[in-house]
C-alpha positions in Angstrom: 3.6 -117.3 -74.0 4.9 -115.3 -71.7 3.9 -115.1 -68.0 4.6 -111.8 -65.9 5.5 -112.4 -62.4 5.3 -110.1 -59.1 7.6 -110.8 -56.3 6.3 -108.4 -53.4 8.3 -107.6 -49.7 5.9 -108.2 -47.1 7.4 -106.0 -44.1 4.2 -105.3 -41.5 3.1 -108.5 -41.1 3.7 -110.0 -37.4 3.5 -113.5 -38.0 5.6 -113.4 -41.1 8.6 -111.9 -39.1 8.2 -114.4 -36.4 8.1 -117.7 -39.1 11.2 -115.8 -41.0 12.8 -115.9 -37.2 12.4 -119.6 -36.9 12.6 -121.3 -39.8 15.6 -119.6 -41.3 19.1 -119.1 -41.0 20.5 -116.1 -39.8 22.3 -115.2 -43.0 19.3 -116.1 -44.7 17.5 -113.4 -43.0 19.7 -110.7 -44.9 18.8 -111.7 -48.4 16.3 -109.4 -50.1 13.9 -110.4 -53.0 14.1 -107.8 -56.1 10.7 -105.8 -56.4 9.8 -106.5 -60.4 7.5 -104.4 -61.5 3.9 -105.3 -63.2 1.2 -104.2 -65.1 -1.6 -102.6 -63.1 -4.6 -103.6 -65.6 -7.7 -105.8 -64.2 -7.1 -109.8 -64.5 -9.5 -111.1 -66.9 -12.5 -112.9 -65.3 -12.9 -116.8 -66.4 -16.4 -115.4 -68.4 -13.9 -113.1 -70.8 -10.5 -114.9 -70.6 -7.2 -112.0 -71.1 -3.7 -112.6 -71.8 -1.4 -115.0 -69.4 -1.4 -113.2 -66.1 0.7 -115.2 -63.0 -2.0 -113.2 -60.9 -4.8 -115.7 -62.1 -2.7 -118.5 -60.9 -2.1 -121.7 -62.7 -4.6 -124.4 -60.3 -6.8 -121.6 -58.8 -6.4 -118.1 -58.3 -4.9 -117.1 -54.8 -8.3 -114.5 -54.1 -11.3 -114.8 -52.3 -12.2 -118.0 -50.3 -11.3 -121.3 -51.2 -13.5 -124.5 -49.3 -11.4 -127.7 -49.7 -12.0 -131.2 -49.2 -9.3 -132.9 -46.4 -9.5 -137.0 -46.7 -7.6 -138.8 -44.3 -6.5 -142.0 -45.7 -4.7 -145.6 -44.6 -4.4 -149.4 -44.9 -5.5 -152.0 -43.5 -2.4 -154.6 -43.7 -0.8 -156.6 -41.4 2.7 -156.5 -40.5 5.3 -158.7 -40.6 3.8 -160.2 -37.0 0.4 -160.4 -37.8 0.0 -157.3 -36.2 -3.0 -154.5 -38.0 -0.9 -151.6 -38.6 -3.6 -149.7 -38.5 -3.4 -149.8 -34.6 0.1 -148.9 -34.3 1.4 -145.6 -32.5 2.3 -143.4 -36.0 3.9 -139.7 -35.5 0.8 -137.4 -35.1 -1.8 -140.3 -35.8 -2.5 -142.1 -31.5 -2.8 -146.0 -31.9 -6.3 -146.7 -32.2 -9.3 -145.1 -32.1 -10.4 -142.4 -29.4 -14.3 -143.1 -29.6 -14.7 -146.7 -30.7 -11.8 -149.4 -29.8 -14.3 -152.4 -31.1 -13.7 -151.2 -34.8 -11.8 -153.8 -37.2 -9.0 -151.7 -37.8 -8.7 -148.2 -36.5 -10.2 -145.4 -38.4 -9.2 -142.4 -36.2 -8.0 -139.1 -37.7 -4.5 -137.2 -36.9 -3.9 -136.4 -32.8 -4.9 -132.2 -34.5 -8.0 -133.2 -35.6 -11.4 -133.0 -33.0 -13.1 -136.4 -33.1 -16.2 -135.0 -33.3 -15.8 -132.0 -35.3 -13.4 -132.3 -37.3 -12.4 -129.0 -36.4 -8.0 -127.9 -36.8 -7.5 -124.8 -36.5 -3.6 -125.3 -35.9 -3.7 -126.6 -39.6 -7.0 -125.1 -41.5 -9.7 -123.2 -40.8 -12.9 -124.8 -41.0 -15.5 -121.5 -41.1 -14.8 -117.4 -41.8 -15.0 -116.3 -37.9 -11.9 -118.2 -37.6 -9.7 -115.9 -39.3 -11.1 -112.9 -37.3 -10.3 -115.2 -34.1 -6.7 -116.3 -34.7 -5.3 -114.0 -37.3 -4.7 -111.5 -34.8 -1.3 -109.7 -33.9 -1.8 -111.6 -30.3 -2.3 -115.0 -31.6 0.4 -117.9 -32.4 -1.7 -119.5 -35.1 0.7 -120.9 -37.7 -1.9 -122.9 -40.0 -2.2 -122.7 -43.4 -5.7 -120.9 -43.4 -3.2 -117.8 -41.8 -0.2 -118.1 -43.4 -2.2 -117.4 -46.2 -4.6 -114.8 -45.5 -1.2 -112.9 -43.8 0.6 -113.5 -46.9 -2.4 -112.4 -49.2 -2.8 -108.9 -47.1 -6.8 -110.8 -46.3 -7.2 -111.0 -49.8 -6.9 -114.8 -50.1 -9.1 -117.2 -47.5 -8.5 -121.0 -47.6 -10.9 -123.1 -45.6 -11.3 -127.1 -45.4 -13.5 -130.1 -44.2 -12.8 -133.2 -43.2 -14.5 -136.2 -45.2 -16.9 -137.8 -42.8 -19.3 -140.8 -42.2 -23.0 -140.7 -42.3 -23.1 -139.4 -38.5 -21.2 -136.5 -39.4 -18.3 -137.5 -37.8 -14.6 -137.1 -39.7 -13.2 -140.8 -40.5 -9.9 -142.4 -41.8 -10.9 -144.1 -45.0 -8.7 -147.7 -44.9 -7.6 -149.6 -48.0 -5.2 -152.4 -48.6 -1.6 -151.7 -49.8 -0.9 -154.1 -52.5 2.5 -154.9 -54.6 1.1 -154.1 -58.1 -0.5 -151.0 -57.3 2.1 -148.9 -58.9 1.0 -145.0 -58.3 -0.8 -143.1 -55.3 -3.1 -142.0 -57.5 -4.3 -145.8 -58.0 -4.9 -146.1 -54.4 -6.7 -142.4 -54.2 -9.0 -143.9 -56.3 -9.7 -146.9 -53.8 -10.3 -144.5 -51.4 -12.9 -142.9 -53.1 -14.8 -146.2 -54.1 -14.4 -146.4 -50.6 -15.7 -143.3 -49.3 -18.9 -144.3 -51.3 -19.5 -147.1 -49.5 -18.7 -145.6 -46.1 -20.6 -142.1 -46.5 -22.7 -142.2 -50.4 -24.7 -139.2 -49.8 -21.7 -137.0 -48.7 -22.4 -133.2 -49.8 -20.2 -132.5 -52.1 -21.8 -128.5 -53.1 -19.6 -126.3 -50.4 -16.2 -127.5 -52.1 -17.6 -126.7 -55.9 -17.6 -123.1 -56.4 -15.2 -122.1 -58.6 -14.4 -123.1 -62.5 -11.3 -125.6 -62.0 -7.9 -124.6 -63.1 -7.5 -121.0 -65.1 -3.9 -121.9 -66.3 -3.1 -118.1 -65.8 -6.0 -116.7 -68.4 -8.2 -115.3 -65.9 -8.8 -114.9 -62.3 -11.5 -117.8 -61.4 -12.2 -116.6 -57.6 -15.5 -115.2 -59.0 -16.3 -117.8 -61.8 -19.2 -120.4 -61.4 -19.2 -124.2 -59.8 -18.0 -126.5 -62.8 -19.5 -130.0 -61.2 -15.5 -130.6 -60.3 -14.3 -130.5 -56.6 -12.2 -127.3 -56.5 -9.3 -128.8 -54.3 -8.9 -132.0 -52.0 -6.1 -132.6 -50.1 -5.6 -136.3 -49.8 -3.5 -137.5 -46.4 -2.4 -141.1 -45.8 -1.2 -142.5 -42.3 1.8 -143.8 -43.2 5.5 -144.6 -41.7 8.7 -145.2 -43.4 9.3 -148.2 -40.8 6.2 -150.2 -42.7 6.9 -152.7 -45.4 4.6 -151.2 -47.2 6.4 -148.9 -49.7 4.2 -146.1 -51.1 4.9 -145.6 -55.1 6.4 -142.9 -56.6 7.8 -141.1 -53.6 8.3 -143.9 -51.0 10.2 -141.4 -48.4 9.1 -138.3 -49.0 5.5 -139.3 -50.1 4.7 -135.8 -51.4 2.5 -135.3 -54.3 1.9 -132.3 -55.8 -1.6 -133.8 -57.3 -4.1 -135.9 -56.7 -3.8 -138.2 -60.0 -6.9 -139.9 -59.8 -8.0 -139.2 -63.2 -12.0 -138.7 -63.2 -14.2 -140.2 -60.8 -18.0 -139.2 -60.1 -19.3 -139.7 -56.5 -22.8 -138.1 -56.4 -22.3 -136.1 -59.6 -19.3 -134.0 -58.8 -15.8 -135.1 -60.0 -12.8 -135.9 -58.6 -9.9 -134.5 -61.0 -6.4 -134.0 -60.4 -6.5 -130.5 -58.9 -5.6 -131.6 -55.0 -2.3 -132.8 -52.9 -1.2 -135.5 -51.5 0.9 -136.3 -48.5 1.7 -139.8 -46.5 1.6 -138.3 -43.1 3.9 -139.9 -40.0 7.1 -139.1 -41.8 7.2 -135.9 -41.7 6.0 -133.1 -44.3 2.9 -131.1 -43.4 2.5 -127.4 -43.7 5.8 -126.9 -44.9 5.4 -129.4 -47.6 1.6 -128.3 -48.7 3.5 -124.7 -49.0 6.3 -126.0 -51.5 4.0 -128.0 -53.6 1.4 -125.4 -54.0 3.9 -123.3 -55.0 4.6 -125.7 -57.8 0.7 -125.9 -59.0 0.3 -121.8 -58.3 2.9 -120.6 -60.3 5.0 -123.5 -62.0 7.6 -122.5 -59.5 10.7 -124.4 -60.6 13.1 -126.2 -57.8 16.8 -124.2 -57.8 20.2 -125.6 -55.5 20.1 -128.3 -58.5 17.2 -130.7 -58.0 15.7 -131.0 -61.2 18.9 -130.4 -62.6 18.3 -126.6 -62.3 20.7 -124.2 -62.5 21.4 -121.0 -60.8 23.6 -118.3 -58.5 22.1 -120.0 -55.2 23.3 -123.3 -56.6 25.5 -123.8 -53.7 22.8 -123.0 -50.9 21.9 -126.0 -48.6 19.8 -125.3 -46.4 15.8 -123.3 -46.8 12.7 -122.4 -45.1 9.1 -123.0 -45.9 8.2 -119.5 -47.6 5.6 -119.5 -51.0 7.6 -121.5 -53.7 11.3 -122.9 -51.8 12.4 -125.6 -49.8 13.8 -125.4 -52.5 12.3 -124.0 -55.0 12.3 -120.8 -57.5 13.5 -117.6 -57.3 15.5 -117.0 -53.6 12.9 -115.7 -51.5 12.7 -117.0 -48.6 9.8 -117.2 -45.5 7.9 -114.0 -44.7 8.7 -112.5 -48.0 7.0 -113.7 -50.7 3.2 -113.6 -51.0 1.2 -114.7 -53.6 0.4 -112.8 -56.7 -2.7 -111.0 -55.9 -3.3 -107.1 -57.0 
């Protein structure tokens, strides 16, 4: 089946410039993207599915708002001195807890993260005034929520909360690595046996409001809750210096899904529609950007991972625009948005 594709120039917006400034080579900056031209007719809504359409996106559709689920994740191990590496000093992640020192092992959330809140505004959004606060011409904002909405023309709105405990209060969820556990998704799922047992009446409804995954036949920004969490974005504290090896991905630890399968916590499933990131390493934003990429549009990789092959083969180095680092087509940051009308 065949799948039409729109590759749009985004010239007026301020805060793609400035990211296509710093994240990207000079003689990057010259390359253009070709303009391909599409068919103008109305994507088909998920009640009256149409013909393929890249528009509709392949997870979700890139319209309207989107309310995700953020769980911070670790372990509770010791190292090879005895020592809970749950308390150690981890990029972005401070040594213990901010709030409560007494705890077993340290549940704290990321340094970007309000202990109380669980507000990030440098990352995601958390409510709709935000966008009218920081997506201004004046503001330095570079979080996902943004880049987004910028890159959407404020057609596409991503919002996300952070899991919390029974005070309302966002939490690391802990589990314990363990040799023959042999995919992240494995231990995804021990978080969220977990997370019933630290929080069992969590309110799942704001992150269900969509029908899950449209596979490009119709645009579900508009479709009804499906009992299925729309998107959750699972982040583990994690450093390469641990002897704990993470499976699949031990260095990057980048996932583009969440692989858990199907698990019910207070009748709404978790599927594999989500991300997955070992934070402390590196990754982030840029990295959520790639793989979403992959999910949106079955973007492929190019400069020969994956054994693909093309005329920017011999490229090494890329930015974190919609689908490269690396990935697809050659366009690079501030000029690719997603496929909206």
């Amino acid at each position: 089946m065949k799948r039409k594709l729109m590759i749009i120039m985004l010239l007026g917006s301020t805060w793609a410039r400035m990211q296509a400034q710093q994240l990207i080579p000079a003689a990057m900056q010259e390359s253009q993207c070709i303009i391909v031209p599409i068919s103008q007719a109305a994507i088909s809504s998920c009640n009256n599915p149409g013909s393929s359409d890249s528009r509709n996106g392949g997870i979700f559709t890139p319209k309207g708002d989107l309310r995700v689920l953020i769980v911070f994740a670790g372990f509770d191990n010791r190292g090879p001195q005895n020592e809970k590496i749950g308390d150690q000093q981890v990029f972005l992640w401070n040594a213990k807890d901010s709030i409560d020192n007494s705890k077993p092992v340290a549940t704290n959330v990321p340094v970007y993260v309000d202990p109380i809140t669980g507000a990030m505004p440098s990352q995601m959004f958390q409510d709709i005034s935000e966008f009218s606060l920081y997506c201004t011409p004046t503001s330095n904002n570079k979080s996902l929520s943004r880049y987004y909405y910028d890159m959407s023309r404020g057609k596409f709105r991503i919002m996300g909360n952070v899991f919390s405990d029974v005070n309302g209060k966002p939490i690391r969820v802990n589990v314990t690595a363990q040799s023959n556990i042999g995919s992240i998704g494995a231990y995804s799922s021990a978080v969220i046996n977990e997370m019933k047992l630290i929080n069992p009446n969590f309110d799942f409804s704001p992150f269900d409001n969509r029908t899950n995954r449209p596979e490009y036949n119709c645009d579900n920004s508009t479709s009804s809750p499906d009992s299925k969490l729309d998107y959750v974005i699972f982040i583990y504290r994690w450093s390469n210096d641990w002897p704990i090896k993470l499976p699949g991905n031990p260095e990057g630890g980048v996932y583009s899904n969440v692989s858990v399968g199907s698990i019910n916590f207070n009748g709404y499933n978790f599927t594999r529609d989500g991300y997955t990131l070992s934070e402390g390493n590196g990754g982030g934003i840029g990295s959520f950007v790639h793989e979403l990429g992959h999910e949106l549009f079955d973007g492929p990789h190019y400069l020969g991972a994956n054994n693909a092959m093309g005329d920017r083969l011999y490229i090494n180095q890329s930015g974190w625009g919609m689908v490269v680092m690396p990935m697809s087509d050659g366009c690079w940051a501030g000029q690719r948005i997603p496929p909206v009308d």
